[in-house]
N, C-alpha and C positions, 0 to 999 in steps of 0.2 A: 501536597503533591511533592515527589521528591525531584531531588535535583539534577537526576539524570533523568526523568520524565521531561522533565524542564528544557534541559539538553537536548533532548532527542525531537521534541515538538520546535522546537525553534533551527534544528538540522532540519525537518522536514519543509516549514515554512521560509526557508532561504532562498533567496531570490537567483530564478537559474536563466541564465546567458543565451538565449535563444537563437540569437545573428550569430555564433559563433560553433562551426559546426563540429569540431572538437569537443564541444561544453555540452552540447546537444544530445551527442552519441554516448556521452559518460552520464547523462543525467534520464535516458534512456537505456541504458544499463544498469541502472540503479532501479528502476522499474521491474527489471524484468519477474527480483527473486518474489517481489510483493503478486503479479500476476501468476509466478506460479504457485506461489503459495492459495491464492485464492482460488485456480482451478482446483488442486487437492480438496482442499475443503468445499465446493461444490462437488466434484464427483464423489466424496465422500453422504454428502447431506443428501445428493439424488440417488444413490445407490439404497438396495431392498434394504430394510429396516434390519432382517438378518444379516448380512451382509456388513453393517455400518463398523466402522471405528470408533467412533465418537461419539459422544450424546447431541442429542436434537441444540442442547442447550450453551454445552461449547461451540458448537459450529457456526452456533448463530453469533455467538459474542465473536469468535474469529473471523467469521467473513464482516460482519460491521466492523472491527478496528482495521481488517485489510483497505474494504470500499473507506473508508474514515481516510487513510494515509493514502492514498490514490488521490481521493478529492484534495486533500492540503499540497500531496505535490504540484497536483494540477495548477490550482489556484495559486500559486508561489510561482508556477512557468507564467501562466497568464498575466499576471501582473506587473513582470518582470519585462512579460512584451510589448505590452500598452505605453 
């Protein structure tokens, strides 16, 4: 694995400030670009098969690393709050 993968999993896993609602609203902005990223690729993958952008087979590897990076944000807020 390289070493900006490396970087970038342990940015994602970092533990975020929840009691503090400045930290809150920037860690909820940080969110946002990964949910819009993931409606594109859902309205792409539900759209008519003519219609599509993308193969069946991108869309699926992209929406699993979006839901993937969602879940580690989650879990790094969660933890963080406990």
């Amino acid at each position: 694995m390289s070493r900006s993968r490396v970087r970038e999993r342990a940015r994602l896993r970092a533990p975020v400030e929840t009691s503090d609602p400045a930290a809150l609203a920037a860690y909820a902005g940080a969110l946002r670009p990964v949910v819009t990223s993931l409606r594109t690729l859902t309205e792409d993958a539900t759209a008519a098969p003519s219609k599509r952008v993308h193969s069946r087979a991108f869309l699926r590897r992209e929406l699993l690393r979006g839901i993937r990076e969602l879940e580690a944000r989650i879990d790094a807020a969660t933890t963080s709050a406990a």
